[in-house]
Each structure stands twice: as structure tokens, then as C-alpha cells.
C-alpha positions as CSV (number, residue, x, y, z in Angstrom):
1,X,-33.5,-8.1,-1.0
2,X,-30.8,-10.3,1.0
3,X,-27.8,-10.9,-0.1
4,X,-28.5,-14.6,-0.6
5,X,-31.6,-14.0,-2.5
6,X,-29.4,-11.8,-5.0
7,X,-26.4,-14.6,-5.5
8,X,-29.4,-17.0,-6.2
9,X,-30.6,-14.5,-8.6
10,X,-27.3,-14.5,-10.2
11,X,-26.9,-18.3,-10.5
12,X,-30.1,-18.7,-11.8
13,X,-29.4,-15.8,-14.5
14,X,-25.8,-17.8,-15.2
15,X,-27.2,-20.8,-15.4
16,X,-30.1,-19.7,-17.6
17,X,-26.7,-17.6,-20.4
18,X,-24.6,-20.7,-19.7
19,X,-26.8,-23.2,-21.2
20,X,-27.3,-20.6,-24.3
21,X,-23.8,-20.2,-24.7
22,X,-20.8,-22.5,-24.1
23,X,-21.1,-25.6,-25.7
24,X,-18.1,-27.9,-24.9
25,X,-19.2,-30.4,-27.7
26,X,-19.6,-27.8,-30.4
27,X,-15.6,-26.7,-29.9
28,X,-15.1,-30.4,-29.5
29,X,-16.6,-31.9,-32.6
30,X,-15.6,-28.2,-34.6
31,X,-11.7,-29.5,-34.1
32,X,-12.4,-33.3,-34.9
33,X,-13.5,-32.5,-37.8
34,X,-10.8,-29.7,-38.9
35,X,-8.2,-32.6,-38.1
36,X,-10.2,-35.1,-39.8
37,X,-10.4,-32.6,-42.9
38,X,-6.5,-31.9,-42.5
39,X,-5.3,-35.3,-42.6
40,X,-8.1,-36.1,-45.8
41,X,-6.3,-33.5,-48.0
42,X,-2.7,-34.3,-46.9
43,X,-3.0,-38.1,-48.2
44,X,-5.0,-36.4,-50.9
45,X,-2.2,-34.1,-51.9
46,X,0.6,-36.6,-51.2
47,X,-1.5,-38.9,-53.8
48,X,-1.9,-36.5,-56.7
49,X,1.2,-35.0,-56.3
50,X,3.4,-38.6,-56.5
51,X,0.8,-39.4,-59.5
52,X,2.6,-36.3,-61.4
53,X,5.6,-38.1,-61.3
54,X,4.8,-41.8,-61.6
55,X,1.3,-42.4,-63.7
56,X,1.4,-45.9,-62.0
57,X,0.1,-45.6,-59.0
58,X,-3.4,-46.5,-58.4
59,X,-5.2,-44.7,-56.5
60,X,-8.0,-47.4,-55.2
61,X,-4.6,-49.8,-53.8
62,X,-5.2,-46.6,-51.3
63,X,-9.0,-46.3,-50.4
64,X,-8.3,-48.9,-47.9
65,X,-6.1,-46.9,-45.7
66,X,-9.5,-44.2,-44.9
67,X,-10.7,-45.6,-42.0
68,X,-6.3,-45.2,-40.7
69,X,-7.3,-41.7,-40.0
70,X,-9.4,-42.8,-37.5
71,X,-6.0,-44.0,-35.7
72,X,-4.7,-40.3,-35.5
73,X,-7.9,-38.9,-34.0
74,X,-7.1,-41.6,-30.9
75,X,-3.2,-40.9,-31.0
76,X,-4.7,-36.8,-30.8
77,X,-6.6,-37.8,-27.5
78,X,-4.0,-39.8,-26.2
79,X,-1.7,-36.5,-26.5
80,X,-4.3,-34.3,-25.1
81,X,-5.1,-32.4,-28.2
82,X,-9.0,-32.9,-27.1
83,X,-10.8,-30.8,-26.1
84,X,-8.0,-28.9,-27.2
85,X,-8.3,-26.0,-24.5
86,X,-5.5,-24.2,-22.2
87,X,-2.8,-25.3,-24.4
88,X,0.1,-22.7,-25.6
89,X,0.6,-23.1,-29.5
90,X,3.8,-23.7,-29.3
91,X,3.1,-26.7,-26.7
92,X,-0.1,-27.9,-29.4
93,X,2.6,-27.2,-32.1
94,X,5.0,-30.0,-30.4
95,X,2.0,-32.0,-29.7
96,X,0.7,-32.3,-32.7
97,X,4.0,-33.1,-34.7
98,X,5.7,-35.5,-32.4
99,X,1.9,-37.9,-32.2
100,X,1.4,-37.0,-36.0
101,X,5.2,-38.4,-36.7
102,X,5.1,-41.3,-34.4
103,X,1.7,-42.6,-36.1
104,X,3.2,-42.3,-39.6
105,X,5.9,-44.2,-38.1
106,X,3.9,-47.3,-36.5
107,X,1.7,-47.6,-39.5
108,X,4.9,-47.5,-42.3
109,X,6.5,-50.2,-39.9
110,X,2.8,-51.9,-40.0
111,X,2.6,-52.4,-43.5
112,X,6.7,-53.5,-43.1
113,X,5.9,-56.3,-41.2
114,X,2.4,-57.7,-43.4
115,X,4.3,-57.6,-45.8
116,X,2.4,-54.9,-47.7
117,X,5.7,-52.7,-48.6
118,X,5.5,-53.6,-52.3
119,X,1.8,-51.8,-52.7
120,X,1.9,-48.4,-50.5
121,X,4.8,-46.0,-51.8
122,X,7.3,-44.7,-49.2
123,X,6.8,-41.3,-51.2
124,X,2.9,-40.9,-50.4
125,X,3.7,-42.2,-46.6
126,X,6.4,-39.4,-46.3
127,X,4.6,-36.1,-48.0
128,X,1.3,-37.6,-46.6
129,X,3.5,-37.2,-43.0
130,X,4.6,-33.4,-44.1
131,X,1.7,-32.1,-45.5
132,X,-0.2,-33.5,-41.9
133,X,2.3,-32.0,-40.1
134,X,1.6,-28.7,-42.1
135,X,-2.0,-28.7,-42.4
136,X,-3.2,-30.0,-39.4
137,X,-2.0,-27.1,-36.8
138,X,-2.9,-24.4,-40.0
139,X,-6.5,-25.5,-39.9
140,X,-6.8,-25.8,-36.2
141,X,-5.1,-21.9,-35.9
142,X,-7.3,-21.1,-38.8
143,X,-10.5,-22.4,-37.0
144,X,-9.7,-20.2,-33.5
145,X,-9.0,-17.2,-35.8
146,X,-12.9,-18.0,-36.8
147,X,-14.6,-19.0,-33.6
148,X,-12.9,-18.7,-30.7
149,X,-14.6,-15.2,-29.5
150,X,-17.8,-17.0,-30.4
151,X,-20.0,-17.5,-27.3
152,X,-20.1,-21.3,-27.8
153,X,-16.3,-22.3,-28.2
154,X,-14.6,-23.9,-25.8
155,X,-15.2,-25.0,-22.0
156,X,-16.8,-23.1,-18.9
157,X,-14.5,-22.3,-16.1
158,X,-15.0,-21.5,-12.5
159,X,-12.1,-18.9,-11.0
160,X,-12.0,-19.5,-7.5
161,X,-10.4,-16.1,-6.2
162,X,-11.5,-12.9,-7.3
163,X,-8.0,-11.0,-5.8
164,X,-5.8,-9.3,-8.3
165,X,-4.7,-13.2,-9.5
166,X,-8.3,-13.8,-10.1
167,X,-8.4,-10.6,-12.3
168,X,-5.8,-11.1,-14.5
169,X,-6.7,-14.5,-15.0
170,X,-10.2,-13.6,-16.3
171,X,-8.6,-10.7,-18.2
172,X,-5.9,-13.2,-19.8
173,X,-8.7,-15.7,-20.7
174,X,-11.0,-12.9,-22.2
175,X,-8.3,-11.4,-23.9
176,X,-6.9,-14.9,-25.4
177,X,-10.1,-17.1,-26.6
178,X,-7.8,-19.4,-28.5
179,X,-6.7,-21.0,-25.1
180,X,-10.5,-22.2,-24.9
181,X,-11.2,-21.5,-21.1
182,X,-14.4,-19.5,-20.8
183,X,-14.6,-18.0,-17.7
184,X,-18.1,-17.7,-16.6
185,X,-18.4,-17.4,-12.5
186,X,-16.0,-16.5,-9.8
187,X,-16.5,-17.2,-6.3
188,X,-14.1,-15.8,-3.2
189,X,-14.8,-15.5,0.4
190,X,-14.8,-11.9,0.5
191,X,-18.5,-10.6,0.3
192,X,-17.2,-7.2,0.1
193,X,-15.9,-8.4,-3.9
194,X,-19.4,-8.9,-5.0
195,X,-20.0,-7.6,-8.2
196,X,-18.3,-8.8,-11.7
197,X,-14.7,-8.6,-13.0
198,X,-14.7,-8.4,-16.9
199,X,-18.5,-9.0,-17.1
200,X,-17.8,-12.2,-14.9
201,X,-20.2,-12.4,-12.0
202,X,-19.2,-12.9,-8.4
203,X,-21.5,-15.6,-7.4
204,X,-20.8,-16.3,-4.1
205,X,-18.2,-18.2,-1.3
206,X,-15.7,-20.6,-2.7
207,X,-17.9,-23.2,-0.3
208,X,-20.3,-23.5,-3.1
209,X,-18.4,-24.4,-6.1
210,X,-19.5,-28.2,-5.7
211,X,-22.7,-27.2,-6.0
212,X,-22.6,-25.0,-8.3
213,X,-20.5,-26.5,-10.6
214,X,-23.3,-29.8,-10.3
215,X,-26.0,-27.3,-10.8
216,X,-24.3,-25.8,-14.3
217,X,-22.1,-28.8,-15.6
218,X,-18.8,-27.2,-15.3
219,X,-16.3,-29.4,-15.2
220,X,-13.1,-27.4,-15.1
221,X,-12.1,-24.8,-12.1
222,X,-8.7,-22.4,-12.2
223,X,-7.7,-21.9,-8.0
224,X,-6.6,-18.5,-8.3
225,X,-5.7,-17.8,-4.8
226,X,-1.7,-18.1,-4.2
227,X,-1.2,-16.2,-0.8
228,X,-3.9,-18.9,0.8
229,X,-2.2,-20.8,3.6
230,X,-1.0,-24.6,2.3
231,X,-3.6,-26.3,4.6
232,X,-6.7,-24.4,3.4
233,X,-5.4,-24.5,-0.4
234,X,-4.5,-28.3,-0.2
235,X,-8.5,-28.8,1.3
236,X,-10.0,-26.9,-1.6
237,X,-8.0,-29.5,-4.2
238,X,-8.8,-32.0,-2.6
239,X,-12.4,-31.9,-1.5
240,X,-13.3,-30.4,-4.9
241,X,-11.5,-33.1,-7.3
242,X,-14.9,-34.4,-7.0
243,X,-17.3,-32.2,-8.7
244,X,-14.1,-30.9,-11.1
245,X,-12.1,-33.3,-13.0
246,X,-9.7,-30.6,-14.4
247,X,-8.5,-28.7,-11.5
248,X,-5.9,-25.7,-12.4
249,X,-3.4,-24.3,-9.4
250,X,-2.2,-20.8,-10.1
251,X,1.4,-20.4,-8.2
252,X,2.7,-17.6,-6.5
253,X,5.8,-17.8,-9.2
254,X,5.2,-15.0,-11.7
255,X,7.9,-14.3,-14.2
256,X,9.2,-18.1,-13.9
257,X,9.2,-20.3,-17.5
258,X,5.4,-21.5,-18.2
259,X,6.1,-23.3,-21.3
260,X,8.7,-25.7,-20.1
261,X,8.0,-26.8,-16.9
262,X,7.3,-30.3,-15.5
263,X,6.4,-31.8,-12.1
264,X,8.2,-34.1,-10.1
265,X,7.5,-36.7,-7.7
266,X,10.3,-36.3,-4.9
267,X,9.6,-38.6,-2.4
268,X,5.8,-37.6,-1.9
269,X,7.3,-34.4,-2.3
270,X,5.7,-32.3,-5.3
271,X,9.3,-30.7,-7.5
272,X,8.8,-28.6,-10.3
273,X,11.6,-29.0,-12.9
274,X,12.7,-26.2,-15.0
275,X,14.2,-26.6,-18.1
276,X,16.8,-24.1,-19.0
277,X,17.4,-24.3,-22.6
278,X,19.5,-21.8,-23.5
279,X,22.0,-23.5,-21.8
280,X,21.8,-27.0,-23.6
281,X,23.8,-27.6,-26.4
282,X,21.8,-29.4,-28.7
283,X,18.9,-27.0,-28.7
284,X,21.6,-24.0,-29.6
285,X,22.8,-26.1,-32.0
286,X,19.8,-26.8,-33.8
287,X,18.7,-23.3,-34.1
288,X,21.8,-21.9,-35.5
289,X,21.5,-24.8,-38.0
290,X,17.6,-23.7,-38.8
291,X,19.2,-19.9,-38.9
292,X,22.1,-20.8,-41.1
293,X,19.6,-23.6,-43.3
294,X,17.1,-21.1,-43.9
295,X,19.0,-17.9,-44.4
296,X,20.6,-19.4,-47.4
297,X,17.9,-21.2,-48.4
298,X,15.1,-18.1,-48.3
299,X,17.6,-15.8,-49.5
300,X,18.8,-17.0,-52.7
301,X,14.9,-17.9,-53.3
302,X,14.3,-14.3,-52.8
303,X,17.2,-12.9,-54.7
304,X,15.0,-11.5,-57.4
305,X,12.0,-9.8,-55.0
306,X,15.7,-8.2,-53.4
307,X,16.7,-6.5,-56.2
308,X,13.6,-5.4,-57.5
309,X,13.1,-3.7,-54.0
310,X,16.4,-2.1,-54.5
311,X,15.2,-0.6,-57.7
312,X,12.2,0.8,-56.1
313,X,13.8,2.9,-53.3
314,X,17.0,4.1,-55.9
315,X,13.8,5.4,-58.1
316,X,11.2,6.5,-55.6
317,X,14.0,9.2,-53.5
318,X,17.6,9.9,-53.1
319,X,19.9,8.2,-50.4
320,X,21.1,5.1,-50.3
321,X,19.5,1.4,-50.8
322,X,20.7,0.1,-46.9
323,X,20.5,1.1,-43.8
324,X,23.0,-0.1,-41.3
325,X,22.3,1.0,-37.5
326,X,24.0,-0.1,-34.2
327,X,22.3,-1.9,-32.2
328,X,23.6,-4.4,-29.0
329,X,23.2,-8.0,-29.7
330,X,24.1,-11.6,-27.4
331,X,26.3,-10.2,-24.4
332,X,26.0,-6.9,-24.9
333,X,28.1,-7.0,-28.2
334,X,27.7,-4.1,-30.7
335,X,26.8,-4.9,-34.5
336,X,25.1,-3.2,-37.2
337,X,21.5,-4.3,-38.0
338,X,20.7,-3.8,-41.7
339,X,17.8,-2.8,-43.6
340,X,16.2,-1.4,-46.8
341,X,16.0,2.3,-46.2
342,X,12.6,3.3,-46.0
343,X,12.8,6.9,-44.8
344,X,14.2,10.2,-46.4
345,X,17.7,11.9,-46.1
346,X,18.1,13.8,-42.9
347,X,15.3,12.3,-40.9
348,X,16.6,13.2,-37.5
349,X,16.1,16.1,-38.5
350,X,12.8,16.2,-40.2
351,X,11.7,14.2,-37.3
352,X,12.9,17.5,-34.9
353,X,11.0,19.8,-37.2
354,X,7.5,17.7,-37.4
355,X,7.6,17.3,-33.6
356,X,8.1,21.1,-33.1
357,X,4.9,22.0,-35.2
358,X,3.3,19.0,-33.8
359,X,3.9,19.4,-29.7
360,X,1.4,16.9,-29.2
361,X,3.0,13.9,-30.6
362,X,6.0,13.9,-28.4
363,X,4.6,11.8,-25.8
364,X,3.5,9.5,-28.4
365,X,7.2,9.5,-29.7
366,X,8.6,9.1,-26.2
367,X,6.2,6.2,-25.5
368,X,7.2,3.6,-27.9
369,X,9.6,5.6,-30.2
370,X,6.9,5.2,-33.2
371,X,4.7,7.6,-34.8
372,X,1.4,6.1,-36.5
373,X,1.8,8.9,-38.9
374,X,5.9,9.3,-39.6
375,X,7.1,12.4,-41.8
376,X,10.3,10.7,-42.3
377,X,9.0,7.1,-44.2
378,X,9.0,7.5,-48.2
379,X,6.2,6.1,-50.1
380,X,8.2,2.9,-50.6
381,X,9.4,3.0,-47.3
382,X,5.7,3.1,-46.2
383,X,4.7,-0.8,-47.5
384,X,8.3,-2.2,-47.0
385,X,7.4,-1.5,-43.2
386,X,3.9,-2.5,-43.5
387,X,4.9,-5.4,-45.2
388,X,7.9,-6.0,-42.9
389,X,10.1,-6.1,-46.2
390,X,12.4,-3.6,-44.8
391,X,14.4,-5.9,-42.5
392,X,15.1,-8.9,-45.1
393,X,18.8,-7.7,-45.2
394,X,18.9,-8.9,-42.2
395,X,19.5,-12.3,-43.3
396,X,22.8,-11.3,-43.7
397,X,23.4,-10.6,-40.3
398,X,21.9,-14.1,-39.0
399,X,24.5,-15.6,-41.7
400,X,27.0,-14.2,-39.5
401,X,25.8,-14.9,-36.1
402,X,25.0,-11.9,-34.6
403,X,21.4,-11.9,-35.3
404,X,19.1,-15.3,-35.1
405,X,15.4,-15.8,-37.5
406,X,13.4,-15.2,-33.9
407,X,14.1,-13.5,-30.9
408,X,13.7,-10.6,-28.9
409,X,13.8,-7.3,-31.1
410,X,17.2,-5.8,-31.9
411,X,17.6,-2.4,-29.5
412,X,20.4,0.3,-29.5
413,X,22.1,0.8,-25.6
414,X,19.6,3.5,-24.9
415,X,16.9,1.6,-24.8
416,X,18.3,-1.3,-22.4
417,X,17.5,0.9,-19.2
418,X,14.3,1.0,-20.2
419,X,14.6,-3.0,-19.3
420,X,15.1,-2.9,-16.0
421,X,16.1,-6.3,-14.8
422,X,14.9,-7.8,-18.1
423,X,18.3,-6.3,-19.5
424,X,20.2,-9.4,-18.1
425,X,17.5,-11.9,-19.7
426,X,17.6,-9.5,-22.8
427,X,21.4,-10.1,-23.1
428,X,21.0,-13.9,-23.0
429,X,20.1,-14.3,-26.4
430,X,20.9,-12.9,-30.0
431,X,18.2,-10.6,-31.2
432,X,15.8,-12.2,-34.0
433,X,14.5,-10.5,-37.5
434,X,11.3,-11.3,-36.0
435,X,10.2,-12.4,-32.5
436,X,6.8,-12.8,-29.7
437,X,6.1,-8.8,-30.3
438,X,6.2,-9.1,-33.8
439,X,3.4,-12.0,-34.0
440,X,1.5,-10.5,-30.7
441,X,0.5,-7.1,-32.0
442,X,3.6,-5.4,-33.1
443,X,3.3,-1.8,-32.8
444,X,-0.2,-1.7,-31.2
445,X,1.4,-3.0,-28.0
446,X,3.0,-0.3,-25.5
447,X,6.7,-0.4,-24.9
448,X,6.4,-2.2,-21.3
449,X,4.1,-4.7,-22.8
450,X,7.2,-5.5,-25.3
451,X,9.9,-5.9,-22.9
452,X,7.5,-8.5,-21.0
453,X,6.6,-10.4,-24.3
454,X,10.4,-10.4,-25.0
455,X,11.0,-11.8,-21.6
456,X,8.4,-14.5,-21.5
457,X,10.6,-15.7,-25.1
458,X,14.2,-15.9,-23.4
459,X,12.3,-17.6,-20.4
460,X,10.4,-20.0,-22.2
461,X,12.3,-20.7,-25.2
462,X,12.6,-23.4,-27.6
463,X,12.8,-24.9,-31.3
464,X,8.9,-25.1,-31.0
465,X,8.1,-21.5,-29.9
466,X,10.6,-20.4,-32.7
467,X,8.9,-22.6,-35.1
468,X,5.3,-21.3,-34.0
469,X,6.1,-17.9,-34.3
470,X,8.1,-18.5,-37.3
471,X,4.6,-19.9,-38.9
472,X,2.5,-17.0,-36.9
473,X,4.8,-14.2,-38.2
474,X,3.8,-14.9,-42.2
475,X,0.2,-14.7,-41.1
476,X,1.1,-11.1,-39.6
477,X,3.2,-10.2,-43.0
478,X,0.1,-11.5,-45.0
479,X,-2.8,-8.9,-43.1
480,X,0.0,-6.3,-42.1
481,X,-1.7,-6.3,-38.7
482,X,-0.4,-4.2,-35.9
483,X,2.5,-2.6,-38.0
484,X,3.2,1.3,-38.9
């Protein structure tokens, strides 16, 4: 059979899945209703809860204001929160809480100016606004953890480019359904790639994605191709806008901020600005307030789950209740990192011992400096870790500046050569009690795969990424997932 007669063989077969599978409108109406849902038990919460305070209110002066949530779902669109698909959660986060805040904020001045102040309580408007702002990106994160690997969420995509660009970005998508970008064809010039990457069929040239995308209703297309001259790469963009109305460049600029970056219009010229904010004062500032606010805050709420961990590990073995070790913090500066003590006296060298009867877990050991199975952790020690309740002392060092609620992972000097040239970014920030590795798999993730997650934070970080994996990392502590 020609080589023609298989590709039409292939489309025919992807057409023939796609239409089973992939249903834009499912994802679509799936997220309409979670953030219709969201919003319904936020005013319904906000409602009961000022009723336990002030019997008074009556709750039909209210029942008008239902069809208002019909406002939010257009303010959603208007921020691009529909479909919903190849936003970072930290960017949906912002999203989400800056249109959710503004609305609140148009309707309260609304019922300002009709004059309808006297009947709507500025208590209901403002925990209706919180508990939104809560519920809203919960039940969306809830509703990915359910059905985003599900064959039907999200949108079809077209990779055009099947070099190694083209690979890893079928690999990221496949590996990240949340995104909602289902690649389902790829199509590059090179016959000799025929074949499939990731279960992703190579369908043909990148000359028939017009067609192809008319003959399977996709709608979306990722240009994966970064070392194709400007001239060929601007023709593709612009003959194809066309039969694609979402149209994805991949530049050649790996290991540059993804989060934070906008375009600018120089002249005709196309400018992309970005955004350092380490360097800006207000954003520092703000996090050391949320460090300082919450430290204080969380810790004397959890005063009494403090001491009755203390008791546990003065009763369960020997030794005392902390742990201070060195580690290098912001600039290279040296401070002790506290913890609960979750391992026996000696365990250097009841470490030594276990590795010499066990020769085969050195290279496990020398890999990520972990041990799935670790002699030296006490029974308490064992679900402190799990739990991740060993490092609450830590607060204490946040209090005093040398560690912050999120970033990367506190290391000793050892470990900084292991960094490469991610040691300087490494450097730029204050290590964080929890951070992107401890909400992205924790210990299930190799040591490089760490050092890049900790780079992609100090490259692309903000109060919303630190508020997202804030919220992420008590979903972690809840299911215990990825730690040992």
C-alpha cells in the first residue's frame, strides 16, 4: 500500500476515535456548571451563616439576585476562563479572583446607586465575595482531579512539528490533562517521522492541516517547530489563521519565565515583556507580610496539635523533640532549618550500617538522598513525614526571615553543585516550608526533575503561584501523595 493510501487510512481511523472521544462542549458545559454550582453555595453559605447572627434577615428580599449569577458566567468569558483550557493554575487562580472581585464590586455599587443599600446586607455581599473566591477555583481543581484523563475533556489539538519540540509538547500535554489540550494528530514535513509519538499519529505534511482540521473540527493548532526560518513560520500563521482560530507559537526560549510574560506592540515590531518580580518591591513586600500574617496566625492556632506532637516523639524513642540542621538560605546565607525529629539517635550511622547489608540501595540513596524504606525514621517519625508535620517548626524560621511559606526546598552546600547554573537562580530567593516539588510529586520526582521545578518557581514567581501552591500543598498533606 502507498504511502498516501496509509495517511488516508490514518485520518479516516482519527477521525472515526475523534468523534468518539473529545467532546469540547462536554468540558465546556462540565465547568459552567461547577462555577454555576460554586457561586449557588457561596451566597447560600454567606446567607445562613449572617442569619446565625442576625435572625432578621429574610431570605426571599434575596431570591431576586439568582439570575446575578448569570452576570459572572459572562464576566468568566470575558476573562477567558471558557473553555477553560491551556491555562496555568496559578494564571486561572488570578483570573478567577480579580473578575470574581470586580463583579462583587460593580453589583454592591449597583445596588448603591438604586438606592437598594437598605435591603441587601454588606455582610452577605462580602462573605458571598470570599466564599466565591474560595469555592469557585476548589470545584473547578476538584472537577480536573475527576475528568481530566477522561477521553472527552477538553479540546483537540493539532501539533504541527513532530521534532524533539513536538515531543515534549505531546508528552507535557499527556502528562498534564488539567491544561485541557488534547493532542490528537501531528503533521511535519519529514516523511521519514511517520509513525506516532505518545500514541499520537503522524498524519501527514504540515500542507494539510487546513484540511484536516475542516475534515475533524479542530479548531486549535500548537506550531511546534522553532528552528524554522521566520519567512516559512510567519506563512504557516498566517495562511492557517483561517481553518484555526487559536493558533499556539512554541519559541525557541526554553528556560525563560512562562507565567509572566506579555507581548508588546513596538512599532509593528512584536516585544515580549518580562516581568521580573523578584525585583519589585511591592510584591516582596506583600509576601513577607502573607509569611509574617500567617506564621503567627497558623501557629498559635496550632499551638495545641504542637505540643501534643512533642509528647509523641519524647514517648515513642529517646533523643530530642527538634531537629535543627544547616542548610544555605537567600544569598548563600547559612541558618538552621528546624524540625520535629522523626528519626532515631545515631542515624548517620545506622544509615552506614543498613547500606552495607543492603549494597543495592546505594544508588537509590545517591539518586535523590531518600530511601522509600528508611532504617533511621521512628514510628512517629514515619506519619510526621508522611503527613509533612515534621517541618511545622519551621514557622519559626519564616518568623525570622530566613525561610518564606513557599519556595524552593531548603538544601545544605553540598547539594548546590548539583544545581549547576540553577545555583545562582536558587540563591535568589529564601527557601519555602513548602514549594512547586512539594505540590508536583514530592519524592516520586528524580532529583534533576526537582532542581528544574525549583527553577521554573524563582523564574516565574508571584503572590498567585504562592497562593496556588499554598492551596495545592493541603491537598497533598490531606492524600500524603508522593511523600516517604
Amino acid at each position: 500500500m502507498s504511502l498516501g493510501g496509509e495517511m488516508a487510512i490514518e485520518r479516516k481511523r482519527g477521525k472515526r476515535k475523534l468523534s468518539m472521544t473529545v467532546k469540547p462542549a462536554f468540558s465546556l458545559i462540565a465547568l459552567i456548571a461547577a462555577d454555576l454550582f460554586s457561586l449557588l453555595v457561596a451566597g447560600l453559605l454567606a446567607l445562613f451563616l449572617k442569619h446565625a447572627f442576625d435572625w432578621r434577615l429574610e431570605f426571599r428580599d434575596y431570591l431576586s439576585l439568582l439570575p446575578v449569577v448569570f452576570i459572572f458566567l459572562l464576566a468568566y468569558a470575558s476573562w477567558g476562563l471558557y473553555p477553560g483550557v491551556g491555562l496555568a493554575p496559578a494564571e486561572e487562580l488570578r483570573r478567577i479572583v480579580l473578575s470574581t472581585t470586580l463583579t462583587y464590586l460593580v453589583l454592591g455599587s449597583a445596588t448603591f446607586l438604586f438606592k437598594e443599600g437598605g435591603t441587601y446586607s454588606r455582610g452577605v455581599f462580602t462573605l458571598a465575595w470570599f466564599f466565591s473566591v474560595v469555592l469557585v477555583p476548589l470545584n473547578r481543581a476538584i472537577l480536573r482531579q475527576l475528568f481530566a484523563s477522561r477521553h472527552w475533556w477538553g479540546v483537540p489539538v493539532i501539533i504541527l512539528g513532530a521534532g524533539e519540540t513536538g515531543k515534549s509538547i505531546v508528552r507535557t500535554l499527556k502528562k498534564q490533562p488539567g491544561l485541557g489540550l488534547k493532542p490528537v494528530a501531528i503533521l511535519d514535513d519529514d516523511l521519514d517521522k511517520h509513525g506516532y509519538i505518545s500514541n499520537v499519529p503522524i498524519l501527514g505534511s504540515i500542507d494539510e492541516a487546513p484540511a484536516l482540521a475542516r475534515e475533524l473540527g479542530i479548531r486549535y493548532a500548537i506550531v511546534a517547530m522553532p528552528g524554522v526560518p521566520r519567512e516559512r513560520l510567519l506563512g504557516i500563521v498566517e495562511s492557517y489563521a483561517r481553518a484555526f482560530s487559536r493558533i499556539i507559537l512554541i519559541p525557541d526560549l526554553f528556560g525563560f519565565s512562562s507565567l509572566w510574560v506579555a507581548a508588546l506592540d513596538l512599532g509593528g515590531l512584536l516585544g515580549l515583556e518580562v516581568r521580573q518580580n523578584l525585583l519589585l518591591p511591592i510584591p516582596r513586600a506583600l509576601k513577607r507580610t502573607i509569611d509574617i500574617s500567617v506564621s503567627l496566625f497558623g501557629g498559635a492556632l496550632i499551638s495545641p496539635l504542637l505540643l501534643l506532637i512533642a509528647l509523641l516523639i519524647k514517648l515513642d524513642s529517646p533523643g530530642p523533640i527538634l531537629y535543627g540542621h544547616t542548610r544555605i538560605g537567600q544569598g548563600g546565607r547559612r541558618f538552621k532549618a528546624w524540625k520535629f525529629r522523626s528519626m532515631v539517635k545515631d542515624a548517620d550511622k545506622v544509615l552506614e550500617v543498613y547500606l552495607e547489608h543492603h549494597p543495592e540501595l546505594r544508588d537509590e540513596w545517591k539518586a535523590s538522598q531518600k530511601l522509600r524504606v528508611d532504617p533511621r525514621v521512628t514510628r512517629v517519625g514515619r506519619w510526621l513525614r508522611k503527613l509533612s508535620l515534621d517541618e511545622l517548626p519551621q514557622l519559626w524560621n519564616v518568623l525570622k526571615g530566613e525561610m518564606s511559606l513557599v519556595g524552593p526546598r531548603p538544601i545544605v552546600r553540598e547539594e548546590l553543585a548539583r544545581y549547576g547554573e540553577r545555583g545562582v537562580l536558587y540563591l535568589k530567593v529564601k527557601p519555602g516550608m513548602t514549594g512547586f516539588w512539594q505540590v508536583s510529586g514530592r519524592s516520586d520526582t528524580s532529583y534533576a526533575e526537582r532542581v528544574e521545578m525549583d527553577a521554573y518557581y524563582v523564574r516565574n514567581w508571584s503572590i498567585w503561584l504562592d497562593l496556588y501552591i499554598l492551596a495545592r500543598t493541603v491537598w497533598v498533606v490531606l492524600f500524603g501523595h508522593g511523600a516517604f
